[in-house]
N, C-alpha and C positions, 0 to 999 in steps of 0.2 A: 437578204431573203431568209426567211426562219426557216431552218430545217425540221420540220415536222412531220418529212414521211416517213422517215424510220428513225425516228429518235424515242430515247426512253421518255415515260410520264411518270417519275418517280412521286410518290409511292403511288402503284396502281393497285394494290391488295384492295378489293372492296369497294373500287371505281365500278359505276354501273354508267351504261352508253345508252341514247335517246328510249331503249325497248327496255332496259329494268335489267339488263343481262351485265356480269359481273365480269371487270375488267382484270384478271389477277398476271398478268404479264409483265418480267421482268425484262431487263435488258439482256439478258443471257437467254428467254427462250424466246423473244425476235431476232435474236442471233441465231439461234439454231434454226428457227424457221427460214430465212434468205441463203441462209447455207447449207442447209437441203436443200438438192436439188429438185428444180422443177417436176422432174419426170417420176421420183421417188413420189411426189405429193399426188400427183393425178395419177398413181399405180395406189394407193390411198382410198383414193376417191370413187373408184371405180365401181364400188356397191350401190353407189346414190343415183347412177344412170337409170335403175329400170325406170319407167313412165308409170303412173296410176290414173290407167283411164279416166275411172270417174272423178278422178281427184278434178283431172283436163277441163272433163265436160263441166265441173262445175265453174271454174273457175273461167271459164269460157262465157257462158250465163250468166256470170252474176258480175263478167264487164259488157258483152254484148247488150244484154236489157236494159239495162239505166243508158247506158250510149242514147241506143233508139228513141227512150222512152224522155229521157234529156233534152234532143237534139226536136221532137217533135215539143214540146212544152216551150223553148226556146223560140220554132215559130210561132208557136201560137203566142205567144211576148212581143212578137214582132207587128203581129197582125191585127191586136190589140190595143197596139199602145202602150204595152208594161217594160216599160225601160229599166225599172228594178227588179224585175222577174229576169229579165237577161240578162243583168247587169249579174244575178247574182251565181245563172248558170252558166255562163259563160265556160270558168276555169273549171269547173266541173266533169262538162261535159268533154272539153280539151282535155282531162287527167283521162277519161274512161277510152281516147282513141290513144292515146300514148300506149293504152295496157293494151287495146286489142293490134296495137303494131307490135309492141313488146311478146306477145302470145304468136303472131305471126312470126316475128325472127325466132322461138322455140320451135315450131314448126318447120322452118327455114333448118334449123340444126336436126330435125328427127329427133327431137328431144320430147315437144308435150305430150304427144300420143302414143301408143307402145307401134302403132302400124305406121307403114311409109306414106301410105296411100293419104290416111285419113289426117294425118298430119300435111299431105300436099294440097288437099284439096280443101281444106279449113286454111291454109298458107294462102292459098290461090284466093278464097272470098274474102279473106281478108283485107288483102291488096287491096283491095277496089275499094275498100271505105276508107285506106290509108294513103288509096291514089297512089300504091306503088308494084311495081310489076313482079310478082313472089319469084318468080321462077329465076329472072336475070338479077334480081338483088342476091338471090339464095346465093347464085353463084359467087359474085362478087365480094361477100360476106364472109364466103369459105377462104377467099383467094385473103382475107385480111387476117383471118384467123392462124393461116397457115405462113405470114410472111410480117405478122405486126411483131415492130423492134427488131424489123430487120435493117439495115443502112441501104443496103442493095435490092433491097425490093419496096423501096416506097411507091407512094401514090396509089395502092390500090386500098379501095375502103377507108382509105385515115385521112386526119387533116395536112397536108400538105407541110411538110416540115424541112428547111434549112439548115446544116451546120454553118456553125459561126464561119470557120473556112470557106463554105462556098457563099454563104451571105455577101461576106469580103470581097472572094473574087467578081462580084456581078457589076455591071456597069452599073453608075448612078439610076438610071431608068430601071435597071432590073432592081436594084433593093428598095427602089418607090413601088416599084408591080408587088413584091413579094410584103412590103406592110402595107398596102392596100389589102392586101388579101387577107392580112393577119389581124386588121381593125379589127376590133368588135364588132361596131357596126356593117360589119362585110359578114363575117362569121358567124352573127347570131340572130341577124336581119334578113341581111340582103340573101347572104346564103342558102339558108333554111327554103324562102320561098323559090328562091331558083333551085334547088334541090328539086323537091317534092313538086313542084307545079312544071316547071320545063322540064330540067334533065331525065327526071322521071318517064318525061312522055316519047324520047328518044332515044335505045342503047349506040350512043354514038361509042366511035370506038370498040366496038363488039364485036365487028363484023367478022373476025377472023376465028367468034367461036360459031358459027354457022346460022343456021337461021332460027335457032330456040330461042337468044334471045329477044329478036325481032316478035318470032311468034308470042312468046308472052308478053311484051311493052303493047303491044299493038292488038289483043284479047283483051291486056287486061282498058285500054285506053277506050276501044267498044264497053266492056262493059260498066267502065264511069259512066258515061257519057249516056248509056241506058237508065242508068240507075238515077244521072241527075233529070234526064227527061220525064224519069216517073215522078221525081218531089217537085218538080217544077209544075207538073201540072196539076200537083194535086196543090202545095201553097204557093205555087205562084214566084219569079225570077227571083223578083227584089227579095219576098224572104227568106228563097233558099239562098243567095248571097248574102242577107246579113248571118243567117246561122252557119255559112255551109266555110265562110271566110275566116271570119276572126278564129273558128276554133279550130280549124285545119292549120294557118298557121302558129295560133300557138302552141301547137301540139306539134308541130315541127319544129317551134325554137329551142322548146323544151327537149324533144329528142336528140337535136342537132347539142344540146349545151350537155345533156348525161352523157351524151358520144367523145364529145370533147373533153370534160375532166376524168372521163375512164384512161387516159391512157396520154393528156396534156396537165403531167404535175412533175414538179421540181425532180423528184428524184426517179424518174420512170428511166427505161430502160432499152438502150439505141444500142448495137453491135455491127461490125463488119459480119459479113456472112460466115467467117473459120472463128469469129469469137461465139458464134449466133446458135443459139438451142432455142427450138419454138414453148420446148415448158419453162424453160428458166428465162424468157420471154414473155409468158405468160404469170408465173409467180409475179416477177420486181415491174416489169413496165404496164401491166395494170392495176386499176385502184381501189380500195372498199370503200364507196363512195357510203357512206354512214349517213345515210339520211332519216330524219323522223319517221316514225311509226308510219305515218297517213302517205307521206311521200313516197316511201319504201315498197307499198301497198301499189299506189297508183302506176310507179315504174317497174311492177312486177319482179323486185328484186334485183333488177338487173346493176346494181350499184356493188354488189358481191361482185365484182366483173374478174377478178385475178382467179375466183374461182372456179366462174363461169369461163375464165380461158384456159386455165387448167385442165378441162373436162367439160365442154360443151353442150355435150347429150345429157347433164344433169338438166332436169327439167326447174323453169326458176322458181316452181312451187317447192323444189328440194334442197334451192339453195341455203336456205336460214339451217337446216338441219346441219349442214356441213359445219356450219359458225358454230353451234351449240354444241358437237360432237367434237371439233377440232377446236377447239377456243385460242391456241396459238397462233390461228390465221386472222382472227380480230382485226390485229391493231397493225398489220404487213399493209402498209399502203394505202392507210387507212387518212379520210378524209371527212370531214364534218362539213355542213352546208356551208356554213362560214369561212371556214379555210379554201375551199372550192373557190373559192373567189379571186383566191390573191394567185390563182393559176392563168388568169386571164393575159398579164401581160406576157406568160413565157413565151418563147417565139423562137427560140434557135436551138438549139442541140448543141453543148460544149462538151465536143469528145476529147477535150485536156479534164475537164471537171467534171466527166459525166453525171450532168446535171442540164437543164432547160435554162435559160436565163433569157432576159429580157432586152429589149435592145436598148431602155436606160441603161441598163446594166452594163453592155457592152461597148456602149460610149462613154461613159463616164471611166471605165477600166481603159481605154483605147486613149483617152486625156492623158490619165495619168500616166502612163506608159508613154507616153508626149513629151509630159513636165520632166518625167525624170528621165528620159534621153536627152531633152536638152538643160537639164542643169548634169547631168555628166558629161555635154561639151562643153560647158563654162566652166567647169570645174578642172577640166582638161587643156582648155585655152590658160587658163589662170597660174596652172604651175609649168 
């Protein structure tokens, strides 16, 4: 596996990355950046928190409008006849609800707006076109932020992750359950729609934070369910299902897949609880996902994530400032579309190599450590 997350790109003097911006980082100042500590870096950052109202509202507008004005063009493709008119807003219209759930999780942190309120209540409408409950996610969301890259607090907000040791110890049936679950096709299919369409519509497991989550899953499930009775009657079942489907989930696969390589790459960062700091946590086990101009746009920045876990309440319109101002955070965990890819097979947590590895990987090391126990019985038989 290429170690690409914190290695040098010799010579980087005069390296420019997808946006034009000038790579000049040595192997000596991504050393000093991963050893700074976390906590030094987001005591740093803490001027980039205020919110700029109107910065919000605009950026608010100018994903809400094309959404609506998309998502109704799109029926009207349907109702029509024009299979190349949808064919060609399809990804479009899916990139502008990615942004208005991406502006909902700012919301979710009291980061877009400078007020509580109007950030909760722009959080809470937004749900409803994201099909997710603001109030019981918000929670949930804090509970991942406050405990990602921890070993003893898994499962809450993350993908589900194994160390090599407890992979081992599971019965045969348990490590078929556990790469069933870690397919692709489970993780960026199956999941995503049971995400967003079931789990969504029930906070199981909640029960024991009282009845707020309940109250929000079940407000905000009325207020889908209102909102699709109004498009339904105005164009009718069949086309609000062919618009109302393909772009909800592929705006969930696509969410479901920037969630995954924020924080599922080779060199990310797993602790027992006495080794465990939530910013130096934040620094190494998440990623600058470095994606093109246009992509970076539609995912509201949110691919700065080491930043963004750094320091939360930066709003993601203020992230790119942080890159520009601190240019040694660049290239700390830094990921290119392409590279993002070869993160798919990782699957386990190897706290001897702390590193991600794969389970070819782990079989094929598990062989060889086979081979040569037993040619060091033959070799021990033989004299």
């Amino acid at each position: 596996m290429a170690k690409w997350m914190y290695s040098c790109r010799l010579p980087t003097k005069g390296r420019k990355n997808s946006a034009g911006d000038d790579y000049s980082m040595t192997c000596t100042d991504q050393s000093a950046v991963t050893n700074e500590s976390g906590r030094a870096w987001a005591q740093k950052l803490t001027s980039y928190r205020t919110a700029d109202d109107r910065r919000a509202v605009f950026e608010l507008l100018v994903s809400l409008v094309p959404f609506a004005g998309l998502w109704g063009v799109m029926a009207f493709a349907v109702e029509h006849d024009l299979p190349w008119l949808y064919a060609l807003l399809v990804l479009p219209t899916a990139g502008f609800l990615i942004r208005l759930f991406l502006i909902q999780h700012d919301c979710g942190h009291g980061s877009f707006f400078s007020r509580k309120t109007t950030n909760d209540w722009v959080g809470r409408v937004l749900g409803v076109l994201t099909i997710t409950p603001y109030d019981h996610w918000r929670r949930g969301h804090a509970l991942h932020h406050a405990t990602a890259g921890n070993l003893a607090r898994r499962g809450v907000g993350d993908v589900d992750t194994l160390t090599v040791a407890e992979y081992e110890a599971r019965s045969p049936l348990g490590r078929l359950r556990y790469w069933a679950y870690r397919h692709p096709i489970v993780l960026f299919c199956i999941g995503p729609a049971y995400l967003f369409v079931f789990q969504n519509r029930w906070p199981a497991g909640a029960s024991h934070n009282g009845w707020e989550p309940w109250l929000s899953t079940m407000l905000t499930n009325l207020a889908i369910a209102g909102l699709a009775a109004v498009l339904i009657s105005i164009v009718g079942l069949q086309t609000f299902l062919w618009v109302e489907i393909p772009t909800l989930m592929l705006a969930a696969t696509a969410g479901v897949w920037l969630f995954y390589v924020q924080h599922q790459f080779e060199k990310t960062f797993w602790a027992e609880t006495a080794d465990w700091d939530v910013h130096d946590a934040a620094l190494r086990g998440s990623s600058h996902y470095d994606l093109p101009q246009v992509l970076r746009w539609f995912s509201a920045n949110i691919g700065i994530h080491h930043v963004h876990h750094l320091s939360s309440r930066i709003p993601s319109y203020r992230l790119p400032s942080v890159l520009r101002d601190f240019p040694a955070l660049r290239n700390v965990g830094r990921l290119t579309l392409w590279q993002s890819l070869e993160c798919v097979p990782l699957t386990l947590w190897d706290d001897e190599r702390l590193r991600l590895v794969s389970f070819k990987e782990l079989r094929r090391r598990r062989s060889a450590q086979t081979v040569h126990a037993e040619d060091c019985r033959n070799r021990s038989g033989a004299s």
